[in-house]
C-alpha positions as CSV (number, residue, x, y, z in Angstrom):
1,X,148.2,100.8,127.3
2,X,149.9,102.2,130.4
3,X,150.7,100.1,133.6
4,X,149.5,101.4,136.8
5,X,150.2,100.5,140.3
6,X,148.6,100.2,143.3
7,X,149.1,99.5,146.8
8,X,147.1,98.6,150.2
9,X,146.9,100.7,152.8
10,X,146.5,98.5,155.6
11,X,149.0,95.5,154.5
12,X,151.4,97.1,152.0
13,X,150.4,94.6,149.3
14,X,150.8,96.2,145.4
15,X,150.0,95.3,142.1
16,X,150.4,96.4,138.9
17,X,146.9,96.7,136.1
18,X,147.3,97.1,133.0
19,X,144.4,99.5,131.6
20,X,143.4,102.5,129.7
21,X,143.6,106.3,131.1
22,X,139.6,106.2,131.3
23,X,138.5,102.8,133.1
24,X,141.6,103.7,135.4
25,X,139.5,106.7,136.7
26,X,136.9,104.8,137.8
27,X,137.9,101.1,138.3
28,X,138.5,99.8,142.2
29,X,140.9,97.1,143.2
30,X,140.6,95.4,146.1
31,X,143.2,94.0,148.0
32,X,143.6,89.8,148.2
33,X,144.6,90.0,151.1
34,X,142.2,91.8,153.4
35,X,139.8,92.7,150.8
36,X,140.0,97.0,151.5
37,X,140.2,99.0,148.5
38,X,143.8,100.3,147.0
39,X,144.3,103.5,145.9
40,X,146.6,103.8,142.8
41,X,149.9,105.1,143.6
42,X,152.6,107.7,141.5
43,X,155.2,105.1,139.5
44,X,158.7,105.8,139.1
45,X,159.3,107.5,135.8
46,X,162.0,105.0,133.8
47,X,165.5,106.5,133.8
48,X,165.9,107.8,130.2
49,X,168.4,109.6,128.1
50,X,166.2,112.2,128.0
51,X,164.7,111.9,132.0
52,X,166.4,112.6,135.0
53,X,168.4,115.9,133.8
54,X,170.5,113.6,130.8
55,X,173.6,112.0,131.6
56,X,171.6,109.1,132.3
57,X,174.9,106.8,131.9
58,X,176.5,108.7,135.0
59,X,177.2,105.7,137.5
60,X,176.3,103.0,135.1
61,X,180.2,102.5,134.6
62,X,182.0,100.0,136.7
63,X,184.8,100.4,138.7
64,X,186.2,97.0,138.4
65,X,190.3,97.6,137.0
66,X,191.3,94.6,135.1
67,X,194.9,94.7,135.4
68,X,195.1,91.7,132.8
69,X,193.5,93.9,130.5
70,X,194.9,97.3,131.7
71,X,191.4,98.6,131.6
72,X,187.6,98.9,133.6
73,X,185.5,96.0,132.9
74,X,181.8,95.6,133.9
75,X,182.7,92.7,136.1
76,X,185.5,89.9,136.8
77,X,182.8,87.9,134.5
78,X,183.3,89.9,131.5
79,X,187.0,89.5,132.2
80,X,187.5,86.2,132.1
81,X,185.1,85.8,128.8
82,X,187.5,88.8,127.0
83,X,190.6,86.9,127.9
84,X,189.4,83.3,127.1
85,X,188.5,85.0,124.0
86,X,191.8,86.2,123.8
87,X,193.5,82.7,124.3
88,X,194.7,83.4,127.3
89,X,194.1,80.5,130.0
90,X,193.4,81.2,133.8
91,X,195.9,80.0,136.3
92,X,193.7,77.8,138.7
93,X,192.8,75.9,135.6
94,X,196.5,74.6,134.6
95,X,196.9,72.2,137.6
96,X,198.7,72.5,140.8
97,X,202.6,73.0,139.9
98,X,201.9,73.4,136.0
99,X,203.9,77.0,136.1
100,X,207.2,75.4,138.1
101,X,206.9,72.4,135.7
102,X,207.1,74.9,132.5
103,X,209.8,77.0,134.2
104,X,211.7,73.7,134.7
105,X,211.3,72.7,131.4
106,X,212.3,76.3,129.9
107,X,215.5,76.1,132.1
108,X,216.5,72.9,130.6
109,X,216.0,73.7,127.3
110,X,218.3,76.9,127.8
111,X,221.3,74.6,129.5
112,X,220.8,72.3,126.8
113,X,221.0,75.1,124.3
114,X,224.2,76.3,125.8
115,X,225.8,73.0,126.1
116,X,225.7,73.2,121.7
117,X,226.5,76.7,122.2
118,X,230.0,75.6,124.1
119,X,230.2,72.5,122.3
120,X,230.3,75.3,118.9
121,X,232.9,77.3,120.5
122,X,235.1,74.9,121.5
123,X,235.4,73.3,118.2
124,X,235.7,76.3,116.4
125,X,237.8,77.8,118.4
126,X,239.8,74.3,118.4
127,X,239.5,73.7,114.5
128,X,239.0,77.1,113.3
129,X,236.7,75.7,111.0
130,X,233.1,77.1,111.1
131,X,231.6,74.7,108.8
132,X,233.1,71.6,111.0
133,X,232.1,73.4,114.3
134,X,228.2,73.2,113.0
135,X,229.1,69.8,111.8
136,X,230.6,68.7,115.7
137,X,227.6,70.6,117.3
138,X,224.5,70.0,115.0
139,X,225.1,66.7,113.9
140,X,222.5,66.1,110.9
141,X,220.9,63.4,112.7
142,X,219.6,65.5,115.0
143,X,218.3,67.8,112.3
144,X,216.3,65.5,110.8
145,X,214.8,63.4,113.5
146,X,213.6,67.0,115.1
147,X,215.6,67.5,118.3
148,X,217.4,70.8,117.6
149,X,213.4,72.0,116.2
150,X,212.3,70.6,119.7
151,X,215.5,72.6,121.6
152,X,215.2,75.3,119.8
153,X,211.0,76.1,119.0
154,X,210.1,78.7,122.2
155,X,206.5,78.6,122.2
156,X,205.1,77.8,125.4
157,X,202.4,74.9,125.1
158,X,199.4,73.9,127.1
């Protein structure tokens, strides 16, 4: 059954009837608010793929550039939801001085990685010996109680 609108004339008021073509013909709806009649009014036609001269998703695209993404999103809504999706975490929700902390970390890890690095050379360059150069600067205890798979592992945790 079709919807049809109709609006006072004296206040502005409208409503929408649903009714068949017939009784729409002769029916008369009366304002609640000052009681005059309303005369039924023309409806917007809904915006179709076939109404409006097609191309009906012209201006439905959004203009919001993610650069996180490196493409248009509908909103900065949808972007975050993509890239939690993603794994990725925003910034605001690491904590104030969470990205100096990790670059404070990463920078020790690489000094300490370059102190055995030197500590290699030296011997080895000292000895001659590759196998006791590994021995000097990887000492097995280390190996096995994990510090060189702590100084060495490069992910980034959270």
């Amino acid at each position: 059954m079709p919807i049809y609108e109709f609006r006072c004339a004296l206040d502005g008021f409208t409503a929408e009837k649903v009714m068949s073509y017939e009784k729409s013909k002769t029916v008369e709806v009366i304002c609640p608010r000052c009681n005059s009649n309303m005369p039924k009014i023309v409806s917007l036609v809904a915006k179709t793929a076939d109404g409006w001269h097609g191309n009906w998703t012209d201006g439905l695209q959004s203009n919001y550039y993610s650069k996180n993404l490196g493409r248009k999103v509908a909103n900065k809504r949808e972007e975050v939801k993509i890239l939690e999706s993603r794994g990725f975490v925003s910034e605001s929700d690491l904590g104030k001085g969470w990205i100096e902390k990790k670059q404070a970390e990463i920078k020790s890890k690489k000094n300490a990685q370059d102190e055995k690095t030197d500590i290699y050379n030296k011997t080895l360059a000292e000895t001659g010996d590759a196998a006791k150069a590994v021995e000097v600067a990887f000492p097995a205890h280390e190996c096995l109680d994990g510090t060189l798979d702590n100084l060495y592992n490069e992910k980034i945790s959270i």
